[in-house]
Each structure stands twice: as structure tokens, then as C-alpha cells.
C-alpha positions in Angstrom: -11.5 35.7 2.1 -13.2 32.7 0.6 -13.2 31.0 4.1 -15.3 34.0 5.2 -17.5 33.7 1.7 -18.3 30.2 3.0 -19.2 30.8 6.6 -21.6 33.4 5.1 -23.2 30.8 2.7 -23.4 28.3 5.0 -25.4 30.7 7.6 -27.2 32.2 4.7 -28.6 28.6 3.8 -29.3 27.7 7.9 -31.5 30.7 8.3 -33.2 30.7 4.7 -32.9 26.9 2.9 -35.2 24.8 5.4 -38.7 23.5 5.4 -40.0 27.3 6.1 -40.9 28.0 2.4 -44.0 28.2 0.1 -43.8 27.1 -3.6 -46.5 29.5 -5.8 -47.2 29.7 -9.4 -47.2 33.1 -10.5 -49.8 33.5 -13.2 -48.0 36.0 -15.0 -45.0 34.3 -15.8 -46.9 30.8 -15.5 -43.5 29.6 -13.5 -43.0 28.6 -10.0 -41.1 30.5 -7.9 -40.0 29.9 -3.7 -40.5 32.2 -1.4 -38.4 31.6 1.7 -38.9 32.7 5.1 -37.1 35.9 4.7 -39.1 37.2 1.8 -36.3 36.1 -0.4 -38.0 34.9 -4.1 -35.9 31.9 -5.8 -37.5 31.6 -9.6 -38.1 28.2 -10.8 -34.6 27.7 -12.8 -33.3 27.5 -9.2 -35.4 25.9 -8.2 -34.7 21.7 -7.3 -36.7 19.7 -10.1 -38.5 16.8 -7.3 -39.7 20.1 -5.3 -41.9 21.6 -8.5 
């Protein structure tokens, strides 16, 4: 089971964790947030500090 949990993170961060991303501020929330290829959002807490 946590084999199978790792192949799946490890092709979840292949396809979506790349170069293929855009880094907006939303004016809302006045944070950043990533928005991968996929349409996935990552907010800025999750965001890697050298990338904002």
C-alpha cells in the first residue's frame, strides 16, 4: 500500500511539479498562489520561499 502511495506521488509530481506553471497574485487575498499545468492551484504556504 504505501509503495503504491509513492508511485502515485512520484507520477503526480512528473506530470504536475515542472517548469509548466504560472505564479499570480490574487488581489483578493493579496497572496500568491501556483497554478500548475493541470489547473491545479497550490496557495502560497505551499508554496517554495526562492519561487515567490
Amino acid at each position: 500500500m504505501g509503495f503504491k502511495k509513492g508511485i502515485n506521488a512520484l507520477f503526480f509530481r512528473m506530470n504536475n511539479c515542472n517548469h509548466k506553471f504560472d505564479l499570480v497574485k490574487n488581489n483578493t487575498t493579496n497572496k500568491y498562489e501556483m497554478i500548475l499545468k493541470d489547473g491545479t492551484i497550490i496557495n502560497e504556504n505551499r508554496i517554495a520561499e526562492y519561487l515567490i
